[in-house]
C-alpha positions as CSV (number, residue, x, y, z in Angstrom):
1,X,19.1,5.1,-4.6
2,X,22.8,4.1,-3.8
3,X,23.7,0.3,-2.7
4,X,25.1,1.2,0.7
5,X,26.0,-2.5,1.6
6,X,29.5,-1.9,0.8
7,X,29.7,0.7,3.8
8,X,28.3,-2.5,6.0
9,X,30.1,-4.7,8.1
10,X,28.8,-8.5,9.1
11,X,27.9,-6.8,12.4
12,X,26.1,-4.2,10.7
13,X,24.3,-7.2,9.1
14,X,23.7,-8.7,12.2
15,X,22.4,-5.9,13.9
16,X,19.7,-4.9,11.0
17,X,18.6,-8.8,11.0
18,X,17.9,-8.6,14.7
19,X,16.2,-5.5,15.0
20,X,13.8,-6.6,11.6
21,X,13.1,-10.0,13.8
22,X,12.3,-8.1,17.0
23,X,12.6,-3.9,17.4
24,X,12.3,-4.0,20.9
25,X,15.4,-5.9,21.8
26,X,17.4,-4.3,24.4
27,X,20.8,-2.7,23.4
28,X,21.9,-5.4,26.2
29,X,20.7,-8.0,24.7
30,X,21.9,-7.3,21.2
31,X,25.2,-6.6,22.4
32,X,25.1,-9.8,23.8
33,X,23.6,-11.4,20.4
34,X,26.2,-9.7,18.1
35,X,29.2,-9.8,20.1
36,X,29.6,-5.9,21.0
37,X,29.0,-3.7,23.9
38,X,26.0,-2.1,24.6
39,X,27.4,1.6,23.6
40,X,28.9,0.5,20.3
41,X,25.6,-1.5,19.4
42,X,23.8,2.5,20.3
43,X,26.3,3.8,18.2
44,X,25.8,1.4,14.8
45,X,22.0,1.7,15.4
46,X,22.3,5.5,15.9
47,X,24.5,5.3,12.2
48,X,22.2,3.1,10.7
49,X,19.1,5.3,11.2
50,X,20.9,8.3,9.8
51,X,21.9,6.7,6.8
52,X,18.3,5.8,6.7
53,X,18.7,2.0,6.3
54,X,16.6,2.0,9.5
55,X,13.3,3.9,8.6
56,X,11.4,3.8,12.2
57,X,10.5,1.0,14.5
58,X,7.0,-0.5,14.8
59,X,4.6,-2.8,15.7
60,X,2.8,-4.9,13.3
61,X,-1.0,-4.9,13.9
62,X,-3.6,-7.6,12.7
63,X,-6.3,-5.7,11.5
64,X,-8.4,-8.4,11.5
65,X,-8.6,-9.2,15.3
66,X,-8.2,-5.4,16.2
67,X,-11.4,-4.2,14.4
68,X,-12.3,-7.1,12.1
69,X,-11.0,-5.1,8.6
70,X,-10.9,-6.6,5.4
71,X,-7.8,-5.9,3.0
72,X,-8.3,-5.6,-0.5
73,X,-5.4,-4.8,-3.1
74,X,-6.4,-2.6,-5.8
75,X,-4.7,-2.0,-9.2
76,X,-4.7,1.0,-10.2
77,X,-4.2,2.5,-13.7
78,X,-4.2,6.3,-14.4
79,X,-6.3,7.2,-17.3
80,X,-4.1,9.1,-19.9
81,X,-1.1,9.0,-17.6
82,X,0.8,11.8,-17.3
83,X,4.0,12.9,-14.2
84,X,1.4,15.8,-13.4
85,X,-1.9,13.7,-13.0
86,X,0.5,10.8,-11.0
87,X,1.6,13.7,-8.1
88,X,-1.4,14.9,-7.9
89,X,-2.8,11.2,-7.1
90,X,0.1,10.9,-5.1
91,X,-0.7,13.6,-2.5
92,X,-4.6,12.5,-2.6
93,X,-3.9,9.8,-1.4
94,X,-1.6,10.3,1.0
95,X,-3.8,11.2,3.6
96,X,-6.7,8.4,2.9
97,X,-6.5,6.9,6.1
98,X,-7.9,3.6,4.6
99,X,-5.3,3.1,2.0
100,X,-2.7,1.1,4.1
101,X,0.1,1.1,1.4
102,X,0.9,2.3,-2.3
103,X,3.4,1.4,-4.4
104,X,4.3,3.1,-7.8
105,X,5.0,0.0,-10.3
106,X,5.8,-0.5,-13.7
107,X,4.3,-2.7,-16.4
108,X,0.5,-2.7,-17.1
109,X,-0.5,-0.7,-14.0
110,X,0.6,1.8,-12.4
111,X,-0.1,1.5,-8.5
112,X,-1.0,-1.2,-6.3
113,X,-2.3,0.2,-3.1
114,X,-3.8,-1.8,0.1
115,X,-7.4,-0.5,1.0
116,X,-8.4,-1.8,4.5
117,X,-12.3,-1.6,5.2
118,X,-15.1,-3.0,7.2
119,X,-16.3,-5.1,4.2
120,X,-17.4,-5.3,0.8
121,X,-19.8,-2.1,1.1
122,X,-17.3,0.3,3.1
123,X,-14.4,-0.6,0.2
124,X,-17.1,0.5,-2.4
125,X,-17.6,3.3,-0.6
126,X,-14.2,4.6,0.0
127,X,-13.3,3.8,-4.1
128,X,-16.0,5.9,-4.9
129,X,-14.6,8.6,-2.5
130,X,-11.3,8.0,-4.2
131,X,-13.1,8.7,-7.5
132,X,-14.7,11.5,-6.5
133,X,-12.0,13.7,-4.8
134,X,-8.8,12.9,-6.6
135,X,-9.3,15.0,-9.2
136,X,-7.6,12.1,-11.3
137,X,-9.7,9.6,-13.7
138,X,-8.5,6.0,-13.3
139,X,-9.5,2.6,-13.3
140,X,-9.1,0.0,-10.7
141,X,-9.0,-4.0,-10.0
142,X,-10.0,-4.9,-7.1
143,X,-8.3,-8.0,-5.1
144,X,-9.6,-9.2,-2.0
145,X,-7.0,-10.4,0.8
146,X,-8.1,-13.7,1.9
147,X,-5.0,-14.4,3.9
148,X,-1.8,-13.0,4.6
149,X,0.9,-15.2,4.3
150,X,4.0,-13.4,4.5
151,X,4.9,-9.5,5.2
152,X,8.2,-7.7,5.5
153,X,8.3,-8.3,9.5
154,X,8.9,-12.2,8.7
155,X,11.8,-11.4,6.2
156,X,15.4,-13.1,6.9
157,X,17.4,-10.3,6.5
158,X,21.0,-12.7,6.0
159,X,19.6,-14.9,3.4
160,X,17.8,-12.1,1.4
161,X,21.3,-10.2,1.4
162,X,23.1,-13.6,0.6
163,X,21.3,-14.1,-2.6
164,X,22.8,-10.9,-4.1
165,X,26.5,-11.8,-3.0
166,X,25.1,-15.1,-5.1
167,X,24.3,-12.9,-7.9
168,X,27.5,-11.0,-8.0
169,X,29.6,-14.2,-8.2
């Protein structure tokens, strides 16, 4: 993965900030915000998504209130890990509709992944499923979400950038 903030600008900056605070701003209104027109604000965005520094837009969902889910964050450590056995849990896992998120880490696990379920039972369930059809042995730790304090749609886009220009000086 390449550091593409040298090919941004502090409009560029600007623009990614707003849309991470709030996706559905018009391109009026950002033009407006960032000092641009509407068209060259289209343009930037239209740039930014095909450089891929804009992934999608979306809305962030409480699970909770919508159907009353419990998260759980599970470590995950492949037994006798191997590249093979780590795709193959890769693509079973893609399509669990109740794993929320995975991430590949390093250090003394090698996955956390979000599991969201309608309680205790139903997450026992669905590990057991995991176990079952992956066709890859691994052991777990389980963590269950009590409250979610902070997500990437609350993230300040200028200061997180500003503490690598910190770093570089």
């Amino acid at each position: 993965m390449t550091d593409q903030r040298k090919d941004l600008d502090r409009i560029d900056i600007k623009i990614l900030a707003l849309l991470q605070r709030q996706g559905r701003v018009t391109k009026a209104a950002m033009g407006e915000l960032v000092g641009l027109s509407a068209s060259r604000c289209w343009e930037r965005m239209k740039r930014l998504e095909k450089s891929k520094i804009v992934r999608g837009y979306h809305a962030e969902i409480d699970l909770g209130r919508l159907a009353k889910l419990s998260t759980f964050v599970v470590q995950i450590k492949l037994t006798d890990y191997s590249y093979a056995k780590a795709k193959v849990f890769e693509a079973g896992i893609a399509d669990l509709p109740n794993v929320i998120s995975c991430q590949s880490v390093l250090g003394g696990v090698d996955y956390l992944i979000t599991v969201a379920a309608f309680g205790i039972e139903h997450y026992q369930t669905i590990m057991e499923h995991m176990l079952d059809t992956l066709n890859v042995s691994f052991d777990y730790v389980t963590l269950p979400v009590t409250k979610k304090l902070k997500g990437e749609a609350s993230l300040d886009l200028t200061a997180l950038l500003a503490t690598a220009q910190e770093l570089e000086t």
